[in-house]
DRENBALUM-830094 format. One record per residue: x, y negated, z of N, C-alpha, C in turn. Coordinates in pm, whole numbers, padded with zeros to 5 digits, always signed. Atoms other than C-alpha are relative to their C-alpha. Layout:
REM DRENBALUM-830094
XYZXYZXYZ
...
//
This chain:
REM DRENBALUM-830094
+00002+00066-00128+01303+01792-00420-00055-00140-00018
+00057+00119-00024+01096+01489-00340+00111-00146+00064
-00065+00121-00051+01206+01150-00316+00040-00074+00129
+00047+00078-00125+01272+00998+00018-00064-00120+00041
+00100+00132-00032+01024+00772+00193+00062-00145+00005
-00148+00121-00052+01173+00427+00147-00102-00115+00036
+00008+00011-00084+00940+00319+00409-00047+00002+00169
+00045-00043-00127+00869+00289+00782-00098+00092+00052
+00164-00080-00003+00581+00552+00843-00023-00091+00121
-00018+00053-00093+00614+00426+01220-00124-00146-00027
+00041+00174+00014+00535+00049+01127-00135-00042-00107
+00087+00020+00080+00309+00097+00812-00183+00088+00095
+00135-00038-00083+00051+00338+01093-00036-00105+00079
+00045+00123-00078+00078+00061+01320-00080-00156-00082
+00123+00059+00093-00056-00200+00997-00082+00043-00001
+00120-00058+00038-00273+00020+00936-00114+00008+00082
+00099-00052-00128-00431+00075+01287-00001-00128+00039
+00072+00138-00011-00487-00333+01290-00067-00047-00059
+00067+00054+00081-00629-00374+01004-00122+00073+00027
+00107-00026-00024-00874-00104+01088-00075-00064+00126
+00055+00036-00138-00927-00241+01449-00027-00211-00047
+00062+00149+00034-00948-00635+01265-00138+00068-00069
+00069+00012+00140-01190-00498+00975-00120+00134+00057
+00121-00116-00049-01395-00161+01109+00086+00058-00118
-00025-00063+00075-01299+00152+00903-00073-00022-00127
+00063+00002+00134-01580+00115+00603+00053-00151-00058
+00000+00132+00066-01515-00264+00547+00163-00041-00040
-00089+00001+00003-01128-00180+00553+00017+00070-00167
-00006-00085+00150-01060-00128+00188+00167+00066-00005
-00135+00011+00061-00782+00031+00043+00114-00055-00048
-00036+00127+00008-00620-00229-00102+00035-00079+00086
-00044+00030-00140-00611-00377+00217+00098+00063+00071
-00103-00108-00084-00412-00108+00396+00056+00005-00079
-00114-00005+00047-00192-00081+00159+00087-00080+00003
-00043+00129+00024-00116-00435+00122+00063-00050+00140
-00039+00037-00081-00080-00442+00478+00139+00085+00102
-00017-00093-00059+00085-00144+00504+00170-00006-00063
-00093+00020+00065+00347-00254+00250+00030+00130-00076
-00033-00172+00097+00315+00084+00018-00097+00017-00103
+00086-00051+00064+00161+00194-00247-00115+00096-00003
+00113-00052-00052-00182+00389-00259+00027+00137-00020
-00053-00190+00018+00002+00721-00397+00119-00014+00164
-00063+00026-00125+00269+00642-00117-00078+00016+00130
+00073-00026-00151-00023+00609+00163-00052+00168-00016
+00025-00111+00017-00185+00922-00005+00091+00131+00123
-00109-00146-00028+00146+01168+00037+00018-00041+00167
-00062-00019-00123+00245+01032+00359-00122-00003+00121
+00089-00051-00064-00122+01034+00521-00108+00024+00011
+00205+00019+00003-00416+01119+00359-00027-00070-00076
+00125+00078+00063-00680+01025+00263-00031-00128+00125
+00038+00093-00098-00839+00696+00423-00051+00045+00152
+00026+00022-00119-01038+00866+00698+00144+00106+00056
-00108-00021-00104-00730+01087+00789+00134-00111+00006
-00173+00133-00060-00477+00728+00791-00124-00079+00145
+00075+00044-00131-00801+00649+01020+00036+00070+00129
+00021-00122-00124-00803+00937+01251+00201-00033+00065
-00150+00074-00066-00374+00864+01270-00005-00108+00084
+00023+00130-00028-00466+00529+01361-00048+00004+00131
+00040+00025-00116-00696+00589+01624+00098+00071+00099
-00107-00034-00054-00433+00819+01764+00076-00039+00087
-00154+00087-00044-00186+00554+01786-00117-00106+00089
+00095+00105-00058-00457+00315+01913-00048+00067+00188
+00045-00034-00128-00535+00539+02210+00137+00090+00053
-00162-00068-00108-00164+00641+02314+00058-00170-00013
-00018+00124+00046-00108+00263+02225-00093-00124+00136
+00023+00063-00037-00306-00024+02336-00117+00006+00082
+00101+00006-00108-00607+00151+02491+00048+00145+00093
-00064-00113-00043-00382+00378+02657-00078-00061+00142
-00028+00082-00126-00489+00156+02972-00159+00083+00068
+00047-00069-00033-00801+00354+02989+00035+00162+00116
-00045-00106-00088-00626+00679+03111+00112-00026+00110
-00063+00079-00123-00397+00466+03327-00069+00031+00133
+00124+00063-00067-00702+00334+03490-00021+00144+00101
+00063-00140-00058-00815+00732+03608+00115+00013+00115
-00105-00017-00061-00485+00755+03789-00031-00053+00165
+00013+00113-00118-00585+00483+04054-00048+00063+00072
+00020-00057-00143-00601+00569+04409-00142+00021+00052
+00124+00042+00012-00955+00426+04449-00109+00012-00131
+00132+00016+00135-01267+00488+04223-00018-00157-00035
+00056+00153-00005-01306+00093+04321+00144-00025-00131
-00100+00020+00035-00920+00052+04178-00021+00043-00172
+00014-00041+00121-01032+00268+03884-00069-00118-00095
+00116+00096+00026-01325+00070+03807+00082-00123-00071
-00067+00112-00031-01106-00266+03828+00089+00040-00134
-00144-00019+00123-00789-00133+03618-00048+00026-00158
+00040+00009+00131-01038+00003+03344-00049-00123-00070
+00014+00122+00029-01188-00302+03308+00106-00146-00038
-00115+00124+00005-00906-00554+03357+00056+00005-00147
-00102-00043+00114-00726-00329+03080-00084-00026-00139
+00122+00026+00097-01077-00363+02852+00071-00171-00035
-00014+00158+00015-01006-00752+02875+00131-00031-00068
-00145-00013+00071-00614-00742+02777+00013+00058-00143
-00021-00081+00157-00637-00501+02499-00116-00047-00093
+00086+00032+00095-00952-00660+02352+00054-00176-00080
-00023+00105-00006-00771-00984+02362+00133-00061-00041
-00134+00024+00021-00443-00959+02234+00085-00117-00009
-00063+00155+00024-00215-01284+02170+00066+00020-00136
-00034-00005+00123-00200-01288+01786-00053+00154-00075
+00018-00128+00063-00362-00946+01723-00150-00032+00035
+00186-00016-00017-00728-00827+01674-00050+00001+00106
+00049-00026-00083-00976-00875+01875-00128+00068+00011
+00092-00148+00029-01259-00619+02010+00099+00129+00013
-00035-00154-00035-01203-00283+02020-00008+00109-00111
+00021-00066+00160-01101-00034+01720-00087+00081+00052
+00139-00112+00012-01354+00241+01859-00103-00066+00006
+00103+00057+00022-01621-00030+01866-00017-00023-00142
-00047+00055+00113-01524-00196+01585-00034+00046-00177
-00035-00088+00128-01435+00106+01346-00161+00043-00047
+00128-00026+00019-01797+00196+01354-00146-00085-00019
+00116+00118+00027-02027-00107+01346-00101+00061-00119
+00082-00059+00170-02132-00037+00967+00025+00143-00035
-00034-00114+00055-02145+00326+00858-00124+00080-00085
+00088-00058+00131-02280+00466+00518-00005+00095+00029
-00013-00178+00006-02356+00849+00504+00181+00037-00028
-00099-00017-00017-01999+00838+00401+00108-00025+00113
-00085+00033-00086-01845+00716+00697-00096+00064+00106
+00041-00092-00100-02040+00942+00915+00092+00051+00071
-00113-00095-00105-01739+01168+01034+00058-00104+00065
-00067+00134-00101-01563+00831+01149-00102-00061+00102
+00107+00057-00124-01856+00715+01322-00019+00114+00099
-00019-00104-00103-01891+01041+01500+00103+00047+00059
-00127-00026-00141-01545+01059+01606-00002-00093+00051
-00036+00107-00105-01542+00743+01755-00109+00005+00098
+00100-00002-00044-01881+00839+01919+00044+00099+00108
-00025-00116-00072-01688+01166+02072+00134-00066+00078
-00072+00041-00078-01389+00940+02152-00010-00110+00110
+00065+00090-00113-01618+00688+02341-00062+00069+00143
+00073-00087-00067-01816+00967+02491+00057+00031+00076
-00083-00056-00089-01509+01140+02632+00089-00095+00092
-00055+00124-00118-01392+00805+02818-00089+00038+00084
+00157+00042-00105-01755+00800+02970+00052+00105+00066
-00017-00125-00065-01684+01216+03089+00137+00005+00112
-00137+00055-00081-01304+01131+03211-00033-00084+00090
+00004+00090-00178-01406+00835+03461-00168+00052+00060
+00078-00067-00094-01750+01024+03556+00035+00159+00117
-00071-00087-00103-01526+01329+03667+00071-00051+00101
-00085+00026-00113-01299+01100+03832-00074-00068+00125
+00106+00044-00065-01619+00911+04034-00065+00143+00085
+00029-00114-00049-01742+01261+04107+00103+00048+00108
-00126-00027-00050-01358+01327+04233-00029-00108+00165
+00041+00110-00120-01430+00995+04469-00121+00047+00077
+00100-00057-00053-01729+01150+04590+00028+00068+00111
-00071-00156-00100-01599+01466+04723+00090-00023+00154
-00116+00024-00093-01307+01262+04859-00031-00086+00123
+00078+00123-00111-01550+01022+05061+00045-00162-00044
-00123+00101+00084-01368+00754+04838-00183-00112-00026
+00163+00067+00022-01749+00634+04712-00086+00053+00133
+00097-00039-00115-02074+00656+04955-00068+00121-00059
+00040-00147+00095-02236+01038+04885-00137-00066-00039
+00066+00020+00152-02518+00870+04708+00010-00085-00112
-00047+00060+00106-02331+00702+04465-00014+00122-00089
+00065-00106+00072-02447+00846+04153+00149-00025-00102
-00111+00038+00135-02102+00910+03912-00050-00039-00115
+00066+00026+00168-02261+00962+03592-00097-00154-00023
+00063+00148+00012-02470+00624+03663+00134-00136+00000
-00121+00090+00006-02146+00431+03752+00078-00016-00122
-00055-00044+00097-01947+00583+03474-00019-00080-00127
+00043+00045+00109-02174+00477+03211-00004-00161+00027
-00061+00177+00027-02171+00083+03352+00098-00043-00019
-00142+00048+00002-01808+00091+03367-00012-00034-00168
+00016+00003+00163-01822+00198+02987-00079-00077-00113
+00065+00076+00036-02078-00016+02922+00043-00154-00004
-00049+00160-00034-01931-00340+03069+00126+00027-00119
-00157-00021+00067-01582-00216+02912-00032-00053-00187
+00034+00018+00151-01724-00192+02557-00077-00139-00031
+00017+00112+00019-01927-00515+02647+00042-00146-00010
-00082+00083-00010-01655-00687+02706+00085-00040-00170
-00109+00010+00122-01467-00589+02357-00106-00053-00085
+00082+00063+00046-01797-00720+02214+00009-00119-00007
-00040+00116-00007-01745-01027+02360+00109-00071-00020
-00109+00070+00049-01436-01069+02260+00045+00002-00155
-00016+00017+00139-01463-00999+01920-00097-00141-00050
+00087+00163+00015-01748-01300+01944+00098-00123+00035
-00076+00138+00005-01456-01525+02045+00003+00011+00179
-00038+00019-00158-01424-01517+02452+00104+00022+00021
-00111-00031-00025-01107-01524+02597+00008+00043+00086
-00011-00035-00079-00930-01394+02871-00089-00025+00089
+00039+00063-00141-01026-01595+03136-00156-00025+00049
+00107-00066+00000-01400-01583+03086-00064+00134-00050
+00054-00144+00002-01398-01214+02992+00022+00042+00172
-00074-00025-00162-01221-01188+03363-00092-00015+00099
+00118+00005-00116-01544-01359+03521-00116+00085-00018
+00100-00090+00038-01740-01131+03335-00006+00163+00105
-00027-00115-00114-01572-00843+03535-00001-00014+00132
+00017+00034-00153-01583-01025+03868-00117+00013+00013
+00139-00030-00056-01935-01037+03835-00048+00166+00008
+00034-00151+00026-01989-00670+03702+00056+00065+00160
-00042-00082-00076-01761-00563+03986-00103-00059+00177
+00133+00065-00097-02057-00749+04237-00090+00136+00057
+00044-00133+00018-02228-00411+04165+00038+00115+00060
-00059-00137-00013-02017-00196+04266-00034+00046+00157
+00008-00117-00145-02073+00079+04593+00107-00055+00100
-00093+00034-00142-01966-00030+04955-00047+00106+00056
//
């Protein structure tokens, strides 16, 4: 019988899923996560993997977590409301108060060797499937007379996602709240009456 874990899994995924969202997955060494993770590298091993599966955990927790605000966002009464909440929530979660800033699915992928291919392509399928989720729900506004019928979803969709991710850009360059906020007042200038 194996030893028991003597510590937190809980708390060492949550290190772990900052350091990747400070550092990008390739530039996140081992050593690092461990160190941050407070465990040893046989310890991270048994309890999750290899690096890209303590990644793939990570993003997990990162998208039932702090960019949970995305699938919030779909909920909203209004496509306009949608629009608004995804965004707002882009600005909060890229911006934390004492935590990383940017966005771990931006982030995690910046640099990627042939080896970090599968991580770059999941974060490519977990960006992608934001874009598909608020173009169904724009399509949904359509139907409902919620948007004007030639509002194009799939064109909207992709600026939302665009501004959203341009935002965690800009905030990994150093912007704060309060001018990421005018960034979205203007974007939302755009939007379908």
């Amino acid at each position: 019988m194996g030893r028991p874990r003597e510590f937190d899994t809980d708390q060492a995924l949550e290190s772990a899923m900052r350091v990747f969202w400070a550092r990008g997955y390739e530039a996140a060494s081992l050593a690092e996560l461990t160190a941050a993770m407070g465990i040893t590298k046989t310890s991270m091993y048994a309890a999750f993997g290899n690096k890209e599966e303590l990644f793939r955990k990570a993003l997990q927790r990162y998208g039932a977590g702090p960019a949970a605000y995305a699938m919030r966002a779909l909920g909203e009464p209004t496509a306009r409301a949608v629009a608004v909440a995804f965004l707002r929530g882009a600005v909060r979660t890229t911006t934390p108060p004492g935590g990383p800033t940017g966005c771990l699915t931006v982030q995690g992928a910046l640099a990627s060797s042939d080896d970090g291919r599968p991580v770059h392509d999941l974060l490519v399928d977990w960006r992608n499937d934001a874009g598909v989720r608020l173009e169904e729900r724009f399509r949904r506004a359509v139907a409902e007379g919620d948007l004007p019928p030639g509002a194009d979803p799939r064109r909207l969709a992709r600026f939302i996602m665009t501004m959203g991710f341009g935002v965690a850009v800009q905030a990994a360059n150093g912007l704060g709240p309060a001018e990421l906020d005018e960034i979205v007042d203007t974007a939302l200038l755009a939007w379908p009456s």
